[in-house]
C-alpha positions, 0 to 999 in steps of 0.5 A: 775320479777326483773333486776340488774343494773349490767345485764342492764349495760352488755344488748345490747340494744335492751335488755335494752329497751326491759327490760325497754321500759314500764317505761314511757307509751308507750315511748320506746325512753326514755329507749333507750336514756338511754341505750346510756349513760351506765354504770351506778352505781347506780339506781337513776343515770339511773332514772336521765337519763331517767328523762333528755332524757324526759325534753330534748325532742322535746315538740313533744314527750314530749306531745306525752308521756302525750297523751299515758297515758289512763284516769283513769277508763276510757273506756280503762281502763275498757274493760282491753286496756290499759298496764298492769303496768297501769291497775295493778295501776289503779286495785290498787286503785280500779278503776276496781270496781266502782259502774256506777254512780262513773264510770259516775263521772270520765268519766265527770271529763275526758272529762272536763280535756281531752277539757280543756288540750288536755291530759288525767289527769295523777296523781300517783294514788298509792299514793293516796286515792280515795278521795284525788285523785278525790280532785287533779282532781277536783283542777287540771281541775281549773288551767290554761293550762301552769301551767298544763302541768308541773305537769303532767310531773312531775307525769310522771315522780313520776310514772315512779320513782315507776316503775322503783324502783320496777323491777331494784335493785342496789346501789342507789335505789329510795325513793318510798315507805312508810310505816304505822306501830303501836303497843299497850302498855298495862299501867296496866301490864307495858308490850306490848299487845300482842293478840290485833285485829287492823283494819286499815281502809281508808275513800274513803268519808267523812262519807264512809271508807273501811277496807284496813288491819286487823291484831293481835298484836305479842308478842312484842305488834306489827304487824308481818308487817307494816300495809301499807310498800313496796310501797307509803302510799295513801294520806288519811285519816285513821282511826286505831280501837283498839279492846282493850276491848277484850284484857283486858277482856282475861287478867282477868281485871273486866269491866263494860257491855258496857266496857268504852272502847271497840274498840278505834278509832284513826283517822289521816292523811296521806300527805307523801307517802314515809313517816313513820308513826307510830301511838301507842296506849298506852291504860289501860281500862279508858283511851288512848294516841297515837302520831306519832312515829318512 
């Protein structure tokens, strides 16, 4: 379900914060200070004045609102007692299916941070990769306490960004989401390569990596969809595996058994979320080249 910005701005304000009190975790005052300095015009001018209500709070409430946030895969988490805009999150990621000794991992991470800071670690998990968030929770619970607390709030506040993004439209949206897109060209036939199985897999581990997307180039030698669009990529590293010796085989080209190149993997690094990345394969039976696009 989706609000306009216009509905918002004619809500009373009970509605206003009825419609937007989960935007920051278990803080409703936040949306109803914000309601207090309507009408706005577009949505990043309603997300600054969410953002000023909690930099300007008490210190308080402000702790407060990182003491609502629940640990990732934590008990709550687990047992489903948590909001449903973080359970949804942290499913997203995975977090609902660890295996015990992965769950053990982060409850000894959460208790470690939890002693140290006296709040939950807080990160924006939808836009990271399992791998990359347990390295920031590993880089986090080494910093000092007065350098913590602002990065906590400041994902706070990059969470509360996509939430936002996602359930109110308008003039002014906010840049929250990436997008991850290829296409193959064929250089022997000088056209696109349509018909070309693309799997896109994210390594949740050094030497582990499960298959996130798996598609077949269109006519135009493109995915009918980006790979990863309408929300952050996770930082990662992905790997792209170009199942090219199946497409030349059907296209009447003679190859050798094993083919030179048969699957071609291109493997490569995602460090802005709301970044574009666009990874071609340029391809013939012998040989490849890929670069970052447009």
């Amino acid at each position: 379900m989706t609000l306009t910005l216009d509905a918002l701005n004619a809500a009373s304000e009970p509605d206003f914060v009825a419609a937007l009190g989960a935007i920051f975790e278990h803080s409703p005052w936040v949306a109803g200070a914000a309601a207090r300095r309507r009408p706005f015009a577009r949505v990043d001018a309603l997300f600054s004045a969410m953002r000023e209500a909690v930099l300007s709070a008490p210190d308080g409430e402000r702790l407060a609102l990182l003491k609502g946030h629940p640990e990732l895969a934590g008990r709550s988490a687990r047992t489903g007692a948590i909001a449903p805009d973080s359970r949804a999150e942290q499913a997203s990621a995975g977090l609902d299916r660890l295996s015990e000794a992965e769950y053990a991992r982060f409850e000894a991470l959460n208790a470690a941070y939890r002693d140290k800071f006296g709040f939950p670690f807080i990160l924006c998990i939808k836009r990271h990769g399992r791998a990359s968030l347990l390295a920031r929770f590993a880089q986090r619970l080494a910093s000092e306490a007065e350098a913590e607390r602002p990065v906590a709030e400041a994902e706070v506040l990059r969470i509360a960004a996509i939430r936002l993004d996602a359930l109110v439209t308008g003039d002014g949206p906010l840049r929250t989401t990436g997008r991850l897109s290829t296409h193959v060209l064929d250089t022997v036939a000088g056209r696109p390569a349509a018909g070309v199985v693309v799997e896109l897999a994210e390594f949740v581990a050094p030497d582990e990596a499960v298959i996130v997307a798996r598609t077949v180039t269109n006519a135009d030698g493109r995915t009918d969809a980006p790979l990863i669009g309408g929300r952050p990529v996770p930082i990662a590293t992905y790997e792209l595996r170009f199942h090219v010796g199946d497409y030349f085989r059907r296209s009447g080209i003679a190859l050798p058994e094993p083919a030179f190149l048969d699957v071609v993997p291109i493997r490569f690094g995602v460090a802005e979320p709301e970044g574009h990345y666009h990874v071609p394969l340029v391809a013939t039976p012998w040989s490849f080249q890929t670069y970052r696009g447009s």
